[in-house]
PDB file of N, CA, C and O in Angstrom:
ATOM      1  N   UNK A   1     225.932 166.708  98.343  1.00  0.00           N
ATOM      2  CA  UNK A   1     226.499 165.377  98.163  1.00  0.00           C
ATOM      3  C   UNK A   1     226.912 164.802  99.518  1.00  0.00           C
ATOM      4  O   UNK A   1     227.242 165.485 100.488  1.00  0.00           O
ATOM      5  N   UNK A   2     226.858 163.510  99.476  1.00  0.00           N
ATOM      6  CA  UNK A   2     227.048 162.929 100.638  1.00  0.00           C
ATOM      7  C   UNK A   2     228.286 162.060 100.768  1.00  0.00           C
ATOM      8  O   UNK A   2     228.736 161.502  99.767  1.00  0.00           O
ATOM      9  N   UNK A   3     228.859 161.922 101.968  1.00  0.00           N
ATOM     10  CA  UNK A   3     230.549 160.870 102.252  1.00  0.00           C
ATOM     11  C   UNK A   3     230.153 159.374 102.228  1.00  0.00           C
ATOM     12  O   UNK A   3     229.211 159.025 102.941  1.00  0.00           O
ATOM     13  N   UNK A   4     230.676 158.638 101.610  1.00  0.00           N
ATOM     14  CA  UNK A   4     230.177 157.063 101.747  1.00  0.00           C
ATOM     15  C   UNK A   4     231.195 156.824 102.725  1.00  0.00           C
ATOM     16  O   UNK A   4     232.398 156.723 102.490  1.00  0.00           O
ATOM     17  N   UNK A   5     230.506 156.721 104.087  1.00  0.00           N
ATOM     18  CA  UNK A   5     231.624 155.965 105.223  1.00  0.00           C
ATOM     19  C   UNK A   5     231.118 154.350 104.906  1.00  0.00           C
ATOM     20  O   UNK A   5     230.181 153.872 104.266  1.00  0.00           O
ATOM     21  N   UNK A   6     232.235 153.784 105.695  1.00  0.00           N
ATOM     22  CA  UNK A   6     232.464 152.490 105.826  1.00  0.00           C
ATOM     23  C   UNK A   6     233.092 152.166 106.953  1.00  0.00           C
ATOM     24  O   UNK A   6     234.196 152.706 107.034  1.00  0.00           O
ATOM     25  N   UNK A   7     232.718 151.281 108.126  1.00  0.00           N
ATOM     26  CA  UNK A   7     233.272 150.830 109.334  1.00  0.00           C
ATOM     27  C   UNK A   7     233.794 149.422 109.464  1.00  0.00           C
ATOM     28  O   UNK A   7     232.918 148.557 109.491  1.00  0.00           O
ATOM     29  N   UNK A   8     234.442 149.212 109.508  1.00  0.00           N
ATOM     30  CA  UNK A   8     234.959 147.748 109.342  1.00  0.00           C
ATOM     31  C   UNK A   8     236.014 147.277 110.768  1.00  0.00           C
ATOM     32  O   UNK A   8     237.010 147.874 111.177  1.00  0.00           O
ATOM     33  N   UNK A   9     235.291 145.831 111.384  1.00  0.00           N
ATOM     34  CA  UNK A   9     236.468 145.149 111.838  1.00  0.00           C
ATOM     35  C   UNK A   9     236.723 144.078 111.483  1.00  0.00           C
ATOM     36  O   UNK A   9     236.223 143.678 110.431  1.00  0.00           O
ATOM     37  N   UNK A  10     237.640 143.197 112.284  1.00  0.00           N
ATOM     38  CA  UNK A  10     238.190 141.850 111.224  1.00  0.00           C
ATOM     39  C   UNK A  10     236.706 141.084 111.382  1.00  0.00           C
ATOM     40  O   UNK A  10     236.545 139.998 110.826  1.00  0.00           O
ATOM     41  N   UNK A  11     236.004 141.485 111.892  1.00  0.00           N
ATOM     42  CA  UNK A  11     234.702 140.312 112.469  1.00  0.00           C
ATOM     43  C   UNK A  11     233.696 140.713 111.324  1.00  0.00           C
ATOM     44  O   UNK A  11     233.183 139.792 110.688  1.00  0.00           O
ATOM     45  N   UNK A  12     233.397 141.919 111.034  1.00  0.00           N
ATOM     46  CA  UNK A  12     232.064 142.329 110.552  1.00  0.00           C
ATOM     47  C   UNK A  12     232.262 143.786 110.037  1.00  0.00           C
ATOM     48  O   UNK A  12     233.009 144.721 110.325  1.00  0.00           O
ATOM     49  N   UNK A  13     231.209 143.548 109.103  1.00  0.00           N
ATOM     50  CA  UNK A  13     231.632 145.494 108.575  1.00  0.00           C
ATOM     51  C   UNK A  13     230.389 145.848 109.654  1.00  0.00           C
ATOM     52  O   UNK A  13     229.541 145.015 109.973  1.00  0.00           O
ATOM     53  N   UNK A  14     230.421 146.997 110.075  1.00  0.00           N
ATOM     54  CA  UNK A  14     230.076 147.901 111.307  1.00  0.00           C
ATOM     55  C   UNK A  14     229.094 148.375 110.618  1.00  0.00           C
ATOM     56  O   UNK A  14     228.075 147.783 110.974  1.00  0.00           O
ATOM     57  N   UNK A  15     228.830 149.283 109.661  1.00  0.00           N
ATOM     58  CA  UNK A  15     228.693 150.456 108.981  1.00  0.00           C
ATOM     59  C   UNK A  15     228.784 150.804 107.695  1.00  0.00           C
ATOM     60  O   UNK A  15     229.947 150.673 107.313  1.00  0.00           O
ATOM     61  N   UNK A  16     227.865 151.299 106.629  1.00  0.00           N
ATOM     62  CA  UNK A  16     228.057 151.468 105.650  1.00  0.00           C
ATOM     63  C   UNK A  16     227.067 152.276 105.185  1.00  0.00           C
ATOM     64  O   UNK A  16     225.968 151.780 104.939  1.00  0.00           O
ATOM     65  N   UNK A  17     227.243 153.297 105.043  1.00  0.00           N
ATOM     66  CA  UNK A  17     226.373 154.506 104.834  1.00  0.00           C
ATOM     67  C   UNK A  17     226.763 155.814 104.124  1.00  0.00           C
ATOM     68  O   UNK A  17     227.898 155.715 103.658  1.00  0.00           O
ATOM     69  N   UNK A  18     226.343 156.689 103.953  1.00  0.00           N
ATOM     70  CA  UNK A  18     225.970 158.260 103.541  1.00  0.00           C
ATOM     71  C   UNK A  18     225.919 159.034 104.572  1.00  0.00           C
ATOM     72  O   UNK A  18     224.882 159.195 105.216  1.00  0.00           O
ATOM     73  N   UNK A  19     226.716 159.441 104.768  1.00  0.00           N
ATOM     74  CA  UNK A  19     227.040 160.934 106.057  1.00  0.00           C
ATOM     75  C   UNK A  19     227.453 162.432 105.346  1.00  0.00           C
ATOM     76  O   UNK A  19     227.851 162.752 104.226  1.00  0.00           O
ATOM     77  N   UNK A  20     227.162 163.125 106.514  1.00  0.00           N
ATOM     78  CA  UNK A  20     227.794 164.357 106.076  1.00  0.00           C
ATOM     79  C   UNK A  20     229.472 164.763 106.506  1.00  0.00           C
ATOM     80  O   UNK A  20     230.318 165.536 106.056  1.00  0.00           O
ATOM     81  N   UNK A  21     229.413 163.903 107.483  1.00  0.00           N
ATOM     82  CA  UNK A  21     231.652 164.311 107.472  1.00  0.00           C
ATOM     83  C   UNK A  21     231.521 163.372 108.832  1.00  0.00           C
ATOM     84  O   UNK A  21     230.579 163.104 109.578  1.00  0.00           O
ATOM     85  N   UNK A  22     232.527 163.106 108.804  1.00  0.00           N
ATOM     86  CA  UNK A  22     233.225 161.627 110.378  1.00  0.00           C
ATOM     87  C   UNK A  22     234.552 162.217 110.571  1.00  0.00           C
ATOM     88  O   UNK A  22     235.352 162.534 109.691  1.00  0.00           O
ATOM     89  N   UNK A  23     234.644 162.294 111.510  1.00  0.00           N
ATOM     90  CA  UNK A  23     235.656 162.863 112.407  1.00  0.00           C
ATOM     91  C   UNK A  23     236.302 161.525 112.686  1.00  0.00           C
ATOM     92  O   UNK A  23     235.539 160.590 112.927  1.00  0.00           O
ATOM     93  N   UNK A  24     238.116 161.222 112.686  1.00  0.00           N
ATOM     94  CA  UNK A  24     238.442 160.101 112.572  1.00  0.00           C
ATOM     95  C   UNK A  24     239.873 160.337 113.676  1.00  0.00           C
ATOM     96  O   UNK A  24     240.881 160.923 113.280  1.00  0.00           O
ATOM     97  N   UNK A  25     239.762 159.862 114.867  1.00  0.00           N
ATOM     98  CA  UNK A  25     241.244 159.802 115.658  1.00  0.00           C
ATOM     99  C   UNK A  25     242.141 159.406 115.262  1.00  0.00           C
ATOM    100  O   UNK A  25     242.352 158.291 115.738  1.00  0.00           O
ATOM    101  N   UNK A  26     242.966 159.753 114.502  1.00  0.00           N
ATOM    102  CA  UNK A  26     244.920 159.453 113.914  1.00  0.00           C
ATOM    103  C   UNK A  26     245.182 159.746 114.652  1.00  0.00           C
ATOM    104  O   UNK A  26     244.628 160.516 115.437  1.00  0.00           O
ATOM    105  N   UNK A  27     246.334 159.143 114.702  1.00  0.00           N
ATOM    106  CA  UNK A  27     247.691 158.540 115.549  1.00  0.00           C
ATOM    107  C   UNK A  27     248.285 160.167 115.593  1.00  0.00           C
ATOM    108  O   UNK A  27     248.703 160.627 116.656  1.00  0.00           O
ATOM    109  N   UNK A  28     248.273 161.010 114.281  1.00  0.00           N
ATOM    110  CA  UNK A  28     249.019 162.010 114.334  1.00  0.00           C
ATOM    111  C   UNK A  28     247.627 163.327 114.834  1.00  0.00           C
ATOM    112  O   UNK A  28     247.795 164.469 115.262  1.00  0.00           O
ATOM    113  N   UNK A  29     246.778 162.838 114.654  1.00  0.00           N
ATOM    114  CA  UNK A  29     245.673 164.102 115.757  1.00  0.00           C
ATOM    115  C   UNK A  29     244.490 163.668 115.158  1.00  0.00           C
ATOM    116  O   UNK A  29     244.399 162.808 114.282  1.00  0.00           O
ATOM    117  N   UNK A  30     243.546 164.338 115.701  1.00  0.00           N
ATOM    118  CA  UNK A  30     242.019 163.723 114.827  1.00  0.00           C
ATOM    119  C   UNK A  30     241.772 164.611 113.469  1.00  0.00           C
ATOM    120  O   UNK A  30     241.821 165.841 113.487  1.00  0.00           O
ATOM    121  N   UNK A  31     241.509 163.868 112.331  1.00  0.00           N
ATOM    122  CA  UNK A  31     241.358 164.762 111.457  1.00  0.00           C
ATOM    123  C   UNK A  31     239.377 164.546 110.782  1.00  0.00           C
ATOM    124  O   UNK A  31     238.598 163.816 111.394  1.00  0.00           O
ATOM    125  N   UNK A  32     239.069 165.113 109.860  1.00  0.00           N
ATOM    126  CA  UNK A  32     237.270 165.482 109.489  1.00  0.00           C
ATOM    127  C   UNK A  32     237.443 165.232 108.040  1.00  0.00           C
ATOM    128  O   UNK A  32     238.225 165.799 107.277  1.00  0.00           O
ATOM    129  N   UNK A  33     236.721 164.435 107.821  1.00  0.00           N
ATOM    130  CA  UNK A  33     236.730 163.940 106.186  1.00  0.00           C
ATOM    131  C   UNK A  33     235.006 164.686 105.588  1.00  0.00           C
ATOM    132  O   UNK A  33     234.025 164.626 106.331  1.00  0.00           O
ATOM    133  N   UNK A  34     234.956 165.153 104.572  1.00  0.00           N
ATOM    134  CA  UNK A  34     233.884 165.114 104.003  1.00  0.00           C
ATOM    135  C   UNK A  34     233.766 164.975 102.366  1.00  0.00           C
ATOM    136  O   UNK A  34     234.751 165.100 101.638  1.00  0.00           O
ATOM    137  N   UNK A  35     232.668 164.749 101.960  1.00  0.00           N
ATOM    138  CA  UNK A  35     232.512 164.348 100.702  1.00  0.00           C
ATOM    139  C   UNK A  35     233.802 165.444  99.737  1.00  0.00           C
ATOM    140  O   UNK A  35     233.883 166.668  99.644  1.00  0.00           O
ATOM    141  N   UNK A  36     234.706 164.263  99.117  1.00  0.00           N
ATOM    142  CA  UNK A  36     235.416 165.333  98.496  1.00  0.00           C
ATOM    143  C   UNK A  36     236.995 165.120  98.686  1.00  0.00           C
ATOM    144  O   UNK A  36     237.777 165.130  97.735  1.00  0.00           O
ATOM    145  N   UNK A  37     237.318 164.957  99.814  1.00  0.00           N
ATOM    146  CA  UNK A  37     238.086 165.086 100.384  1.00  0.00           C
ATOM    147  C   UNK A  37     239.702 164.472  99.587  1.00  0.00           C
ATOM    148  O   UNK A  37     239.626 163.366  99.052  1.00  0.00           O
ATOM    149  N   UNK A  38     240.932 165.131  99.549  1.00  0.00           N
ATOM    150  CA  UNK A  38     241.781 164.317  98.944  1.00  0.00           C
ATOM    151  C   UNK A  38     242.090 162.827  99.747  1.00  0.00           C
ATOM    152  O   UNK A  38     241.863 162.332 100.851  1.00  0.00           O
ATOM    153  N   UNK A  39     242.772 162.435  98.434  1.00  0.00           N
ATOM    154  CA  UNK A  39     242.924 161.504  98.887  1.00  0.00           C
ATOM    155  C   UNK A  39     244.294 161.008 100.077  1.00  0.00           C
ATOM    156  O   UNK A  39     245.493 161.211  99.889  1.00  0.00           O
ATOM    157  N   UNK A  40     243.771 160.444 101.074  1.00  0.00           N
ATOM    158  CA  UNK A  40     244.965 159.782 102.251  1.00  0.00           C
ATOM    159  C   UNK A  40     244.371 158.804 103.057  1.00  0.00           C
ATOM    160  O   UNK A  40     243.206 158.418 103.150  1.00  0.00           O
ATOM    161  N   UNK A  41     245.770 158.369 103.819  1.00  0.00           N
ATOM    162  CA  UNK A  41     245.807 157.140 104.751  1.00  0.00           C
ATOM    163  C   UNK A  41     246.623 157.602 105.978  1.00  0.00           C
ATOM    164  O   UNK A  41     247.723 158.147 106.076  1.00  0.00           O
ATOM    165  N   UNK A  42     245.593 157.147 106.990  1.00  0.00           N
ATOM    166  CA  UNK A  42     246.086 157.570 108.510  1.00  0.00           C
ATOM    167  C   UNK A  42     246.090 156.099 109.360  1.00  0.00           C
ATOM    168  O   UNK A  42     245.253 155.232 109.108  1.00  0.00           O
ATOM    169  N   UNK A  43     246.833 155.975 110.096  1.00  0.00           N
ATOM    170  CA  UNK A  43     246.315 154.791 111.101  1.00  0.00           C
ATOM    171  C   UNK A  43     245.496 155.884 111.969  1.00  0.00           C
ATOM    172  O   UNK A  43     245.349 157.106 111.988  1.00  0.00           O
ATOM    173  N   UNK A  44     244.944 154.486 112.840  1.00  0.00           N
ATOM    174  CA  UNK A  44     244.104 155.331 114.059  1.00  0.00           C
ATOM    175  C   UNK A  44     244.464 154.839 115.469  1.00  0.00           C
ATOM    176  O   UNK A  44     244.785 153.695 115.791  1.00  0.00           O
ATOM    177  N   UNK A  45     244.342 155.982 116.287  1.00  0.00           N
ATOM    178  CA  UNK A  45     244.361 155.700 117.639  1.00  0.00           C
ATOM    179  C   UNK A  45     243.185 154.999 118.401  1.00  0.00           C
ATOM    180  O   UNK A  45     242.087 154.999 117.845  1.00  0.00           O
ATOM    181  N   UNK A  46     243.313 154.425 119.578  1.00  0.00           N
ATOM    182  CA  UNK A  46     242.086 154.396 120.506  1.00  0.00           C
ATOM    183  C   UNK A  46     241.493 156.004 120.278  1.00  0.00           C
ATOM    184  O   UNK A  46     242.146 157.021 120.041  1.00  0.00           O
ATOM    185  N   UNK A  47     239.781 155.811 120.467  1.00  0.00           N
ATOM    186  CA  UNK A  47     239.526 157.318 121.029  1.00  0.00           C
ATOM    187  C   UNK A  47     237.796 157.174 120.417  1.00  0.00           C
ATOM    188  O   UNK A  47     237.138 156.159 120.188  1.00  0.00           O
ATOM    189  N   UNK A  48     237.428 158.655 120.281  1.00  0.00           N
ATOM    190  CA  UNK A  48     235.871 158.695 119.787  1.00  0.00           C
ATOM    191  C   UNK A  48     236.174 158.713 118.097  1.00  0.00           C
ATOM    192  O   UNK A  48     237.137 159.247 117.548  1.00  0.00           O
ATOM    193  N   UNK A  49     235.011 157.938 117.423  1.00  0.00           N
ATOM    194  CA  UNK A  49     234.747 157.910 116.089  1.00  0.00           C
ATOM    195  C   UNK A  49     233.608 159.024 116.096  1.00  0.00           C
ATOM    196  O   UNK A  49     232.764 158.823 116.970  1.00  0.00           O
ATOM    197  N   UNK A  50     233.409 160.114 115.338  1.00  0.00           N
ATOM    198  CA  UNK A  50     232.648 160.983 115.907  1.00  0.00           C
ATOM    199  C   UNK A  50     231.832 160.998 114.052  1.00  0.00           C
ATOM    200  O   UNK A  50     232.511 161.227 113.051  1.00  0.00           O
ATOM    201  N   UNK A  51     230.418 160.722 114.014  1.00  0.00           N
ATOM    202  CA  UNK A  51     229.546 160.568 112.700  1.00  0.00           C
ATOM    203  C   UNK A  51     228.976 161.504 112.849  1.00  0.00           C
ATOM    204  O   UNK A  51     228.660 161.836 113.991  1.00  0.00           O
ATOM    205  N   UNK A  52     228.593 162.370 111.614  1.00  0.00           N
ATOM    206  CA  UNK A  52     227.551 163.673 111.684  1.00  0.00           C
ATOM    207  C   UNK A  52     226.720 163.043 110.264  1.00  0.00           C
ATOM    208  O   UNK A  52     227.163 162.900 109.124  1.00  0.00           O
ATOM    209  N   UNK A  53     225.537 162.779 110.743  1.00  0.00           N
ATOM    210  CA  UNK A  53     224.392 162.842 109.640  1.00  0.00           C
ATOM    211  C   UNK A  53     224.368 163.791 108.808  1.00  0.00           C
ATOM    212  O   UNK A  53     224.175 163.519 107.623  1.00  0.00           O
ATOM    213  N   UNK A  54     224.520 164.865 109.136  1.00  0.00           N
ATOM    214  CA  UNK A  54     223.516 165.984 108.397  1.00  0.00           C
ATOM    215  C   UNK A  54     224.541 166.944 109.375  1.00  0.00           C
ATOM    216  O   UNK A  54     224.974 166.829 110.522  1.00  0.00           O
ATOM    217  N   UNK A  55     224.716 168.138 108.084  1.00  0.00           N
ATOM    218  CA  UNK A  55     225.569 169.573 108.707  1.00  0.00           C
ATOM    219  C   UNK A  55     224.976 169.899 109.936  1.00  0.00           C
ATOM    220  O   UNK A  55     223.764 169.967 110.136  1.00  0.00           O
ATOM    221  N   UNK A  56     226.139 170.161 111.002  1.00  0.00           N
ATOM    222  CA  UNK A  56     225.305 170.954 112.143  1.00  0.00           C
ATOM    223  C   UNK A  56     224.510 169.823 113.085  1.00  0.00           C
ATOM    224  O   UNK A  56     223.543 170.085 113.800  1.00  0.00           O
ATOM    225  N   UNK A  57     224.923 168.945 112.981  1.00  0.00           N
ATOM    226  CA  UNK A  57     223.927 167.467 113.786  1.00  0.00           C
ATOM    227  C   UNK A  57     224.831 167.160 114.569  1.00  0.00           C
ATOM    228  O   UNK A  57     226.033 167.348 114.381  1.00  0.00           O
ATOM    229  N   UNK A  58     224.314 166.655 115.526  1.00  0.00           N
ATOM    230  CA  UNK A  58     224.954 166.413 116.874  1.00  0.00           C
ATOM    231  C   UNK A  58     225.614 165.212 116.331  1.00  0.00           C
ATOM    232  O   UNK A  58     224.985 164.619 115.454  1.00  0.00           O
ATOM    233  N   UNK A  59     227.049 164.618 116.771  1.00  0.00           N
ATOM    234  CA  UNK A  59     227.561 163.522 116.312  1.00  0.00           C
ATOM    235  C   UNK A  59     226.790 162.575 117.280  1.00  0.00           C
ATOM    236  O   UNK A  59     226.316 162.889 118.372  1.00  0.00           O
ATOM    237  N   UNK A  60     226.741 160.929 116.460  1.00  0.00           N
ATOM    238  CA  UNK A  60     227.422 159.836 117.147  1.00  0.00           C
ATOM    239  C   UNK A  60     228.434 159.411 117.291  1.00  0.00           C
ATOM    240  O   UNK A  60     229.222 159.439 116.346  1.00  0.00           O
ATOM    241  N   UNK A  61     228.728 158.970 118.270  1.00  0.00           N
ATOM    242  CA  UNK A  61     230.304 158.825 118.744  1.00  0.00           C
ATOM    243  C   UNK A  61     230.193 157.314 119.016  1.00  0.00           C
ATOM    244  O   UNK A  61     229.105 156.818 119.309  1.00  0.00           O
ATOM    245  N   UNK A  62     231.185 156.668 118.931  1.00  0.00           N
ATOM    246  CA  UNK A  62     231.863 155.099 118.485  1.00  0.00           C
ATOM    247  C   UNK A  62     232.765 154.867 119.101  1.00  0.00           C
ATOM    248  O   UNK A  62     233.511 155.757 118.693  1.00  0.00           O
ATOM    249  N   UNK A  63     233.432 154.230 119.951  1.00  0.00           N
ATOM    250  CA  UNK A  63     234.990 154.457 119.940  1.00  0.00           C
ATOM    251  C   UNK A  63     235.485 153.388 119.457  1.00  0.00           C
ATOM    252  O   UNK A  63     235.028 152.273 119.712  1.00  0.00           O
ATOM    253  N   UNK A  64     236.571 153.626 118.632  1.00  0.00           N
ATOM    254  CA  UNK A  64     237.330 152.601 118.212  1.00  0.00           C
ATOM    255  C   UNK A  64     238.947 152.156 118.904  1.00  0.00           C
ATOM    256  O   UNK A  64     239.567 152.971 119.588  1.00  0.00           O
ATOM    257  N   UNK A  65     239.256 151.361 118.735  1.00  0.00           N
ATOM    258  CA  UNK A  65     240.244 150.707 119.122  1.00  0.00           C
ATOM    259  C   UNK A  65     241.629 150.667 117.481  1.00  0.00           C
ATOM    260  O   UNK A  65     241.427 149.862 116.572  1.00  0.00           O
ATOM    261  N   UNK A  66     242.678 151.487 117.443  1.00  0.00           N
ATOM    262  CA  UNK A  66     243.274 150.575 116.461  1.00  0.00           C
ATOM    263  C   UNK A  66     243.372 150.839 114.869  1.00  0.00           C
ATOM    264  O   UNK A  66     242.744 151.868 114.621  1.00  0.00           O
ATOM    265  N   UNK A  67     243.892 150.320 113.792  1.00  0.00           N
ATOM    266  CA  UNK A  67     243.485 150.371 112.725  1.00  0.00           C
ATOM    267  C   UNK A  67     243.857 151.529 111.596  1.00  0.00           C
ATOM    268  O   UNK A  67     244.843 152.242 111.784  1.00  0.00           O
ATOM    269  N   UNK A  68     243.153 151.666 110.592  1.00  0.00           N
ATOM    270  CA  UNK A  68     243.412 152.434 109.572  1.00  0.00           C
ATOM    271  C   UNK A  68     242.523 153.073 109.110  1.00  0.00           C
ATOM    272  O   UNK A  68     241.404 152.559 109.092  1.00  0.00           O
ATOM    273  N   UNK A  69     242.704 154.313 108.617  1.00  0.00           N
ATOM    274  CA  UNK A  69     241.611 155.022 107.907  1.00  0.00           C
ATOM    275  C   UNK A  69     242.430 155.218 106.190  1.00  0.00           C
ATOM    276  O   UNK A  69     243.601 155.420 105.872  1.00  0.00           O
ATOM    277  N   UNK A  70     241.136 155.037 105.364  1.00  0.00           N
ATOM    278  CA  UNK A  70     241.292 155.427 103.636  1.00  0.00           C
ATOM    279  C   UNK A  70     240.584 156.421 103.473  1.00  0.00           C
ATOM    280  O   UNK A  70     239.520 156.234 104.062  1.00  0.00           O
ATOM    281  N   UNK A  71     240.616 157.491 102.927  1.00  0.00           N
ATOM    282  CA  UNK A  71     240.362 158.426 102.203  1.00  0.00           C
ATOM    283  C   UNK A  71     240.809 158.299 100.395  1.00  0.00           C
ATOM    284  O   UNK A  71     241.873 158.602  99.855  1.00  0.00           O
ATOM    285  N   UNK A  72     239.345 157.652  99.695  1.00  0.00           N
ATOM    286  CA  UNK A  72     239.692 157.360  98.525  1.00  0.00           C
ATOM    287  C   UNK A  72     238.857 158.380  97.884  1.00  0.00           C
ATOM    288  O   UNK A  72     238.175 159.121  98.592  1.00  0.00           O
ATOM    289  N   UNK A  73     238.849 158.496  96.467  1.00  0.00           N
ATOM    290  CA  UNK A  73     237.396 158.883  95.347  1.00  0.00           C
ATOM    291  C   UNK A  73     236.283 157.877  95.903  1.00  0.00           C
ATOM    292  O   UNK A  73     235.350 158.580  95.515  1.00  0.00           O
ATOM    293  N   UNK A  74     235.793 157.053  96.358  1.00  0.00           N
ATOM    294  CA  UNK A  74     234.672 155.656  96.716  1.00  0.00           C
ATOM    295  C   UNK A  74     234.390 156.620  98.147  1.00  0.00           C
ATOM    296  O   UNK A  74     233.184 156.656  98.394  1.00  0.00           O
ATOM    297  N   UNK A  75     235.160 157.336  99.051  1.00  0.00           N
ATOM    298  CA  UNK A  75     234.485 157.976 100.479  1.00  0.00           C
ATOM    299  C   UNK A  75     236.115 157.339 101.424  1.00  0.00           C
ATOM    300  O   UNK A  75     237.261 157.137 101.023  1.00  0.00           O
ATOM    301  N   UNK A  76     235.449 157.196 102.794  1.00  0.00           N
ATOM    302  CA  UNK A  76     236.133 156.485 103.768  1.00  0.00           C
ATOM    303  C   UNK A  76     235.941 155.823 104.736  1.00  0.00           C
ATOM    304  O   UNK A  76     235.125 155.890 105.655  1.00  0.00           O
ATOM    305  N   UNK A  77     236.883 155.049 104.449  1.00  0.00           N
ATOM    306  CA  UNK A  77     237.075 153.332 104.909  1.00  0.00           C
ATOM    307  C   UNK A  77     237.525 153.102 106.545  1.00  0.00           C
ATOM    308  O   UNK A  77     238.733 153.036 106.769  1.00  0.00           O
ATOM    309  N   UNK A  78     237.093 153.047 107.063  1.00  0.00           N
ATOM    310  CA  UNK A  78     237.722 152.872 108.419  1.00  0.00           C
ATOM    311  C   UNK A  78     238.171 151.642 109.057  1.00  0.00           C
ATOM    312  O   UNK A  78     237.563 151.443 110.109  1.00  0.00           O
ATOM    313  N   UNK A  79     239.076 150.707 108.756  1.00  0.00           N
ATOM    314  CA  UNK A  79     239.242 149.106 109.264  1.00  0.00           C
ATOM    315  C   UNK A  79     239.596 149.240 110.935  1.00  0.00           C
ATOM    316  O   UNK A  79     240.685 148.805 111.309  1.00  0.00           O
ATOM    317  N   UNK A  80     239.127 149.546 111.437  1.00  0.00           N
ATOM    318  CA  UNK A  80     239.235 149.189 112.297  1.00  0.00           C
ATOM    319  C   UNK A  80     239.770 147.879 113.480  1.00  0.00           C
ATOM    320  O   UNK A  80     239.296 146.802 113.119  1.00  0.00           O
ATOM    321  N   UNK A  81     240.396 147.786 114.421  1.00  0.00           N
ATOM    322  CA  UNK A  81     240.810 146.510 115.261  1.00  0.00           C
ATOM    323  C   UNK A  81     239.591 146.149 116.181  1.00  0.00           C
ATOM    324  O   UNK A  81     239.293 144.967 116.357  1.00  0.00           O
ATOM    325  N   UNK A  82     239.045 146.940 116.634  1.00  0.00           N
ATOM    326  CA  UNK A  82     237.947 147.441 117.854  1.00  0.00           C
ATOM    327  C   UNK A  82     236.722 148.105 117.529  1.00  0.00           C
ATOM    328  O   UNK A  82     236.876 149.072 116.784  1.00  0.00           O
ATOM    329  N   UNK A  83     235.458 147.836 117.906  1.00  0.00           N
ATOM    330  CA  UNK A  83     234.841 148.739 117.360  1.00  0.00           C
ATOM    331  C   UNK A  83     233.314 148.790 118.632  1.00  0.00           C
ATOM    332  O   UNK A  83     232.278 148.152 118.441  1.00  0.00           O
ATOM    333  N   UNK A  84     233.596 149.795 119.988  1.00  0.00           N
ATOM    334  CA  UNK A  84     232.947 149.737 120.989  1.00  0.00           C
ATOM    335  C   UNK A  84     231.659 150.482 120.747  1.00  0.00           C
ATOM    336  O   UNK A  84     231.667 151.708 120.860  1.00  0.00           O
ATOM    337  N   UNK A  85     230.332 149.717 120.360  1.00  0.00           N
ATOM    338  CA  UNK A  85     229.258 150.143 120.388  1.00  0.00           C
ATOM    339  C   UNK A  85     228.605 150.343 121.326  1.00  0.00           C
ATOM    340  O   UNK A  85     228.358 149.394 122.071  1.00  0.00           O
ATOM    341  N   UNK A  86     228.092 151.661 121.620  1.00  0.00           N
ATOM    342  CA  UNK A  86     226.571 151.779 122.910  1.00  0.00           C
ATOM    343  C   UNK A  86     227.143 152.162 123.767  1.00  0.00           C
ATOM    344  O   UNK A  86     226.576 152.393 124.835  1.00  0.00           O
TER     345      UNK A  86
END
């Protein structure tokens, strides 16, 4: 089974896909969501958004600026303030 991420800033949703786990910078340390996961809410720090396709896959990394992460039953939501592509 796969994580429904979601990337969002106030401008544009970023992202909206099927991953295997996203690594997410909180304010209180970086934490790893994968399909499943209970449910919570973190803000986020500046730092790397780190995406894994597929177990064992090299991440893409994002950095974001800012914002909030959801961890619902639907996957996770990332609203982001910032969202530095490339």
């Amino acid at each position: 089974m796969a994580l429904h991420f979601e990337l969002v800033t106030p401008e544009k949703l970023v992202r909206s896909e099927e991953v295997y786990m996203v690594v997410v910078p909180g304010t209180e340390g970086q934490f790893g969501v994968l399909q499943g996961h209970a449910p919570f809410m973190s803000t986020v720090k500046d730092g790397a958004l780190k995406i894994y396709r597929t177990e064992g896959a090299t991440p893409e990394i994002l950095q974001v600026e800012g914002g909030f992460a959801e961890v619902s039953e639907k996957g996770l939501t990332v609203l982001a303030d910032r969202v530095i592509e490339g």
